[in-house]
C-alpha positions as CSV (number, residue, x, y, z in Angstrom):
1,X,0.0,-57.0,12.8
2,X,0.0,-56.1,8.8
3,X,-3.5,-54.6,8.1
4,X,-3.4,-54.2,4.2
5,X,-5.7,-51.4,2.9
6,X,-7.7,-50.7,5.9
7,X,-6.3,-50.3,9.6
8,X,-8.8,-50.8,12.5
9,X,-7.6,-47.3,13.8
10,X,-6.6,-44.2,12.2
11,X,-3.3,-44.1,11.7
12,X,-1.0,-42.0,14.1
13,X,2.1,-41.8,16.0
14,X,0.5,-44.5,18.7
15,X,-0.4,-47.2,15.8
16,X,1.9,-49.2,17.0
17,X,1.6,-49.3,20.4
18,X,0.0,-52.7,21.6
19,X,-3.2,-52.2,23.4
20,X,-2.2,-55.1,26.1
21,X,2.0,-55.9,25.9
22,X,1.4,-57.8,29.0
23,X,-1.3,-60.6,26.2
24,X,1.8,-60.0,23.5
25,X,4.4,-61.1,25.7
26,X,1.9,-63.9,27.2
27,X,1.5,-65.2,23.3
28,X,4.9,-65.6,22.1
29,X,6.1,-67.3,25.6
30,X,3.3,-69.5,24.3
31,X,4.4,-70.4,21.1
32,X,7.7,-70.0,21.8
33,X,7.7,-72.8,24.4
34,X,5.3,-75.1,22.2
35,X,7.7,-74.6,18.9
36,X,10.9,-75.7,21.2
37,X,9.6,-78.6,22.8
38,X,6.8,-80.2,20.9
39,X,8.0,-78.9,17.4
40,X,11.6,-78.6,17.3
41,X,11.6,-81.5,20.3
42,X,14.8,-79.7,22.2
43,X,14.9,-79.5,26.2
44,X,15.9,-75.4,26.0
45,X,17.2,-72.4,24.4
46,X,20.2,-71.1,23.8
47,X,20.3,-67.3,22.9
48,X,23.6,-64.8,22.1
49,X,23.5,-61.7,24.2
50,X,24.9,-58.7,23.4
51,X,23.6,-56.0,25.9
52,X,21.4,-55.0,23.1
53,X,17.9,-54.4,23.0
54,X,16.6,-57.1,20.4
55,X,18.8,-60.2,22.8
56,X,18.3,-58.9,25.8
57,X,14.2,-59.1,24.8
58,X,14.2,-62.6,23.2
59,X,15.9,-64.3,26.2
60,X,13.7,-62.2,28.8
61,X,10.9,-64.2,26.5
62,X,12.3,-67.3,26.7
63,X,13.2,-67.3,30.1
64,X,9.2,-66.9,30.2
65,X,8.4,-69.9,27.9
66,X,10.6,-72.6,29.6
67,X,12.0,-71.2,33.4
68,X,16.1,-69.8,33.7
69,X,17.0,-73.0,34.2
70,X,17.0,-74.1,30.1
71,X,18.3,-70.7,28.7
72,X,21.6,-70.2,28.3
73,X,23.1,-67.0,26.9
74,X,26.2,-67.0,24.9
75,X,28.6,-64.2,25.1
76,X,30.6,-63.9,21.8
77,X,33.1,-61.5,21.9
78,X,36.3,-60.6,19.5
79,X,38.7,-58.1,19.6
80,X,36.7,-55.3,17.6
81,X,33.9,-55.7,20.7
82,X,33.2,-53.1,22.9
83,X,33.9,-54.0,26.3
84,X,30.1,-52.4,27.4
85,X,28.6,-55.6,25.6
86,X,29.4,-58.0,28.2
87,X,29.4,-55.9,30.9
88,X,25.6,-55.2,29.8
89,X,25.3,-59.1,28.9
90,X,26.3,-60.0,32.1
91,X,23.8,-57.6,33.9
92,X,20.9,-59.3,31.7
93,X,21.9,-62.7,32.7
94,X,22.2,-61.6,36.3
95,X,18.8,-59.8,35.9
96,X,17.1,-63.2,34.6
97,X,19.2,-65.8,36.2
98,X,20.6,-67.7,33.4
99,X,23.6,-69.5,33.0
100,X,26.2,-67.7,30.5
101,X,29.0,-68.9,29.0
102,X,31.7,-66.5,27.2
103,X,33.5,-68.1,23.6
104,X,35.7,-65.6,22.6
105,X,35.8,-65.5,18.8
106,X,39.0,-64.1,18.0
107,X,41.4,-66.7,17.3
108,X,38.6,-68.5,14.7
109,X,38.2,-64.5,12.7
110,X,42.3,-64.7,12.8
111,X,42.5,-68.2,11.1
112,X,39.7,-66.7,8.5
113,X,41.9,-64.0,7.8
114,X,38.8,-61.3,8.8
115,X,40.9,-58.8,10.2
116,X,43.7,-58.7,8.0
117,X,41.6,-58.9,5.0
118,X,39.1,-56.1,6.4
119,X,42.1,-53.9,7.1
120,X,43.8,-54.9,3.6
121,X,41.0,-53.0,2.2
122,X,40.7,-50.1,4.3
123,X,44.6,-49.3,3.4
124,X,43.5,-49.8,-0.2
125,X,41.8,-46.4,0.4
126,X,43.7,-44.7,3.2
127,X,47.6,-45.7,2.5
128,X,48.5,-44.3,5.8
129,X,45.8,-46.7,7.6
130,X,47.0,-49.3,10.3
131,X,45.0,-51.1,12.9
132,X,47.5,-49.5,15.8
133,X,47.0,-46.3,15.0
134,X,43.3,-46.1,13.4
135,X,40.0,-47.1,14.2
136,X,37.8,-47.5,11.6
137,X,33.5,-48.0,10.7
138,X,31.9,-47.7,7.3
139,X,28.3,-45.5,7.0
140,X,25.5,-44.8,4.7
141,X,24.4,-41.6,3.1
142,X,21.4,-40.6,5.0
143,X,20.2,-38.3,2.2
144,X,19.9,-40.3,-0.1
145,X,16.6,-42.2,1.3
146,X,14.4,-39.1,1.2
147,X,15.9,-38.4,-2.9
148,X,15.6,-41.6,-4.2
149,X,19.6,-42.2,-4.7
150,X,21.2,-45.7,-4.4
151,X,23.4,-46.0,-0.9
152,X,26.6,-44.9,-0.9
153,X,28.9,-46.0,1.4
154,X,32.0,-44.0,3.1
155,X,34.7,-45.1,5.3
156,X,35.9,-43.4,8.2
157,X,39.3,-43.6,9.6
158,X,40.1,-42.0,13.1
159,X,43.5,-41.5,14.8
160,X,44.2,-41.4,18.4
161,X,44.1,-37.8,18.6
162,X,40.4,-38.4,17.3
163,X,40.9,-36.5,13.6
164,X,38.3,-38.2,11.6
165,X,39.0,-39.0,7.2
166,X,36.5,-39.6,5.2
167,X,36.2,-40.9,1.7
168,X,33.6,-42.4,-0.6
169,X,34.0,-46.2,-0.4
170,X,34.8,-48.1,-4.0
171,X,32.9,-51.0,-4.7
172,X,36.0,-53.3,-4.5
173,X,36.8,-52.3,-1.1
174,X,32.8,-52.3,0.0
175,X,32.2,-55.9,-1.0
176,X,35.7,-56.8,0.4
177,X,35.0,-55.1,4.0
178,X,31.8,-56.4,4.5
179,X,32.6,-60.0,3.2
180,X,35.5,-60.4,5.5
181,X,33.2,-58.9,8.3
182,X,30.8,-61.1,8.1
183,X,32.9,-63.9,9.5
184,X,32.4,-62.5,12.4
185,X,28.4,-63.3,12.2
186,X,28.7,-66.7,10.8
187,X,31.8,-67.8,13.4
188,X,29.1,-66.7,16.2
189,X,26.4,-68.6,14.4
190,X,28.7,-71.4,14.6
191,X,29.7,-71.4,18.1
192,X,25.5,-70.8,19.2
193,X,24.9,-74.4,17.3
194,X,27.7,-76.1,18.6
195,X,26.5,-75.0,22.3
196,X,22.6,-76.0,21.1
197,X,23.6,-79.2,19.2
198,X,25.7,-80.5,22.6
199,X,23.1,-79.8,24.7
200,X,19.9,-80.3,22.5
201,X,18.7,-77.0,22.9
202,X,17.2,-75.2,19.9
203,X,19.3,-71.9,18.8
204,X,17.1,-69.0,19.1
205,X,17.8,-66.0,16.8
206,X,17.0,-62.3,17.7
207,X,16.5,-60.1,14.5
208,X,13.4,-57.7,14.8
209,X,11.1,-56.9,11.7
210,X,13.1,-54.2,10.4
211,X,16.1,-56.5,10.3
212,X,15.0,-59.4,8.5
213,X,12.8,-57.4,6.0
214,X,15.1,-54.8,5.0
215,X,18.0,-57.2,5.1
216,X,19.9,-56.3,7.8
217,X,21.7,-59.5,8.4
218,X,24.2,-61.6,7.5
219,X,23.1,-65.1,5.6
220,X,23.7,-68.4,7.3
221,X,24.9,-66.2,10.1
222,X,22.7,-63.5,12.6
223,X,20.1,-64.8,10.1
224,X,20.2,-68.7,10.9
225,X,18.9,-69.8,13.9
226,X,15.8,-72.5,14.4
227,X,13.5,-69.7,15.6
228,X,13.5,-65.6,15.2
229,X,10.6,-65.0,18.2
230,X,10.8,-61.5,17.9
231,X,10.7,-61.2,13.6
232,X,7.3,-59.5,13.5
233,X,8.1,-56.9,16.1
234,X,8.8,-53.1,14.9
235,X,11.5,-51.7,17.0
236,X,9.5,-49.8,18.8
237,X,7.4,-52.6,19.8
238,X,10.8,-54.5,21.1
239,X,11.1,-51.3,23.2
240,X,7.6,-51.9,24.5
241,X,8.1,-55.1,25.5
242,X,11.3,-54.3,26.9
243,X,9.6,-52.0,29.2
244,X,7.5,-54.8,30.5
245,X,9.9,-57.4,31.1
246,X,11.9,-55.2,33.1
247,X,15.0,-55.1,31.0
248,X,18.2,-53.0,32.6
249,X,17.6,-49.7,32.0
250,X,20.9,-48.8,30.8
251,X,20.2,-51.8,27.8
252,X,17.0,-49.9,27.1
253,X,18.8,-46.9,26.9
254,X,21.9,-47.6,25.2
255,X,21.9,-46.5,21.1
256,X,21.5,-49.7,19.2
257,X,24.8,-50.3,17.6
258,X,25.9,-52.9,15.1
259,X,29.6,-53.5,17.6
260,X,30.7,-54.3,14.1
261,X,33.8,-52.1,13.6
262,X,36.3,-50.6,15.7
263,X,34.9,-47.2,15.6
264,X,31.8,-46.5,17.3
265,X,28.9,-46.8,14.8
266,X,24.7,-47.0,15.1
267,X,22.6,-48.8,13.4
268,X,21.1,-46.0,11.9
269,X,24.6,-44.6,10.5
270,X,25.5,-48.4,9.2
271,X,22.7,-49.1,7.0
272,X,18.5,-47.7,8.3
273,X,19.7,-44.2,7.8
274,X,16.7,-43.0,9.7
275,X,15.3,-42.8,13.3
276,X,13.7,-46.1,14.3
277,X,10.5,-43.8,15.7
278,X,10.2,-42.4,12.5
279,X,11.0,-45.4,10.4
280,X,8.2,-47.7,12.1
281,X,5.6,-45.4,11.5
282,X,6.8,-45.1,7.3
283,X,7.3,-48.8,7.0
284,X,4.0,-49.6,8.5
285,X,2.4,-46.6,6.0
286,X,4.3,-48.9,3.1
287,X,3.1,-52.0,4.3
288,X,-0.6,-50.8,4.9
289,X,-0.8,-49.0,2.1
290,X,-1.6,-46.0,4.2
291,X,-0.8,-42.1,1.9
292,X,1.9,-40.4,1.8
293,X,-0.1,-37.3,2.9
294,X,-1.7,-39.2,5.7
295,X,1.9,-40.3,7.0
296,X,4.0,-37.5,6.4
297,X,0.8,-35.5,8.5
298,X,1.6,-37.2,11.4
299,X,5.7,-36.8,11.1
300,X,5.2,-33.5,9.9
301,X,7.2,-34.6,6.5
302,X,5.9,-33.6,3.1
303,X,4.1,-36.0,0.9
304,X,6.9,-36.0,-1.6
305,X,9.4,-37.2,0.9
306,X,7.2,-39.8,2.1
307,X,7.1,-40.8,-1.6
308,X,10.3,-40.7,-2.1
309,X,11.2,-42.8,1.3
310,X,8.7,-45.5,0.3
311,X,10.6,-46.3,-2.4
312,X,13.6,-46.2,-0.7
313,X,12.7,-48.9,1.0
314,X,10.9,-50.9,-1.6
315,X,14.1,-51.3,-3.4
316,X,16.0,-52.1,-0.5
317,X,13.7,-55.0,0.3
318,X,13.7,-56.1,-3.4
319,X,17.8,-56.1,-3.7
320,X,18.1,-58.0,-0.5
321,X,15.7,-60.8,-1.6
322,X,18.3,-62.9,-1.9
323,X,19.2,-62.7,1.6
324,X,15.8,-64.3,2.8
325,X,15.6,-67.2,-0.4
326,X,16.2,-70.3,1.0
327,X,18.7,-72.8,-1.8
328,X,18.1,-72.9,-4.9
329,X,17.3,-76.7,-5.3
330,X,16.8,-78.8,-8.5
């Protein structure tokens, strides 16, 4: 899809729109059912679902490639979940007839400590803070994409009554948050291989463009899996072909969310700070080299925010590198 220099069609707030999603969806079945059984040599797939947007369109496309009957879709809830995820999982798996089976990950984050690390950290900040009587998220400053600033991070705490706090989040606590978080990613990633290993399936992973290029994963966790089907779609493009493959409305409709922490928190507030229509159009303008001018025309921006947003997001791809190497080996 990447057209460097010179698109075939001048650029505007329908570049990204496929000219045939029916021939789209057609090719990745394709491949997708050639890479599981004459590449990776398994008999099926085994996906996650969520009730988002980016699940609930892989397994629609591999329900495609290989027939309901070698797709199964693992609910993996915990504690923190909201209940809407499996309620929506379930629909999608109704929808597509695939079996499901539910591993609640709780018990595996308590022996890891996630919890009661996470929340170590948070009362590090707020003193009054307990899981009983708060929820809690962490967030991004939007602004500081269009001004060239580094992210900061806050952390919200709300009571029962609903009263939000706010502070700026030190680095300590950041890295301490996030690390004990992210057992919750690579205890799922766990549980999808043991279910693909057992039944010599491959393990199919569901990150879009924007996720894997910008970083929004967790290592050897959302971001292992044998094969990411859906990596070279822009979100908006995952909406399209949502659209087509009939997905539940109320999954195309529901604000992506990263169902993360306890407090009810988007994807765009966690860590794209940005609309995903708006952030398609910039990132392809970045990776086309298409103007500033010519881009922030068409979002009625100025050029110098444009600018200013491009390298926003060149730095953000640079620092999370790392997150796409594979080992180091000598």
């Amino acid at each position: 899809m990447v057209l460097k220099n010179n698109t075939l069609k001048p650029f505007s707030e329908n570049i990204l729109n496929f000219e045939s999603v029916e021939k789209e969806v057609t090719r990745i079945s394709g491949k997708l059912k050639d890479d599981i059984l004459r590449v990776l040599k398994r008999k099926g797939a085994v996906i996650g679902i969520s009730g988002g947007i980016d699940s609930s369109v892989t397994l629609a496309l591999a329900v495609n490639a290989l027939g309901a009957d070698k797709v199964t879709g693992i609910m993996l809830p915990e504690r923190d979940s909201s209940p809407e995820s499996k309620e929506l999982a379930l629909k999608l798996a109704n929808k597509f007839g695939v079996q499901t089976i539910e591993e609640n990950i709780t018990g595996a984050l308590d022996g890891f400590g996630c919890y009661e690390r996470r929340d170590a950290a948070v009362a590090n900040v707020f003193p009054e803070y307990n899981p009983k009587d708060y929820k809690m998220k962490i967030g991004i400053n939007h602004s500081g994409l269009s001004q060239f600033l580094p992210p900061v991070f806050s952390i919200t705490i709300i009571n029962w009554e609903g009263i939000e706090k706010r502070k700026i989040l030190p680095v300590k606590e950041y890295l301490q948050i996030v690390a004990a978080s992210n057992f919750k990613q690579r205890s799922r990633m766990s549980m999808l291989y043991y279910h693909a290993e057992r039944m010599h399936y491959a393990m199919i992973g569901t990150p879009n463009k924007h996720e894997v290029e910008q970083g929004f994963f967790v290592k050897n966790g959302d971001g292992g899996a044998d094969i990411m089907p859906i990596a070279h779609l822009y979100k908006s493009q995952v909406y399209q072909l949502a659209e087509y493959l009939e997905i539940p409305r109320e999954i195309i409709n529901r604000t992506p969310t990263s169902d993360t922490y306890t407090a009810e928190q988007t994807q765009e507030e966690f860590f794209f700070q940005m609309p995903y229509q708006e952030m398609d159009l910039i990132w392809y303008g970045l990776e086309n080299e298409i103007s500033a001018d010519e881009v922030g025309r068409v979002l009625n921006k100025k050029a110098e925010e444009i600018v200013l947003i491009y390298n926003n997001l060149r730095r953000k791809q640079k620092t999370t590198e790392y997150l796409r190497m594979a080992a180091i080996t000598y």
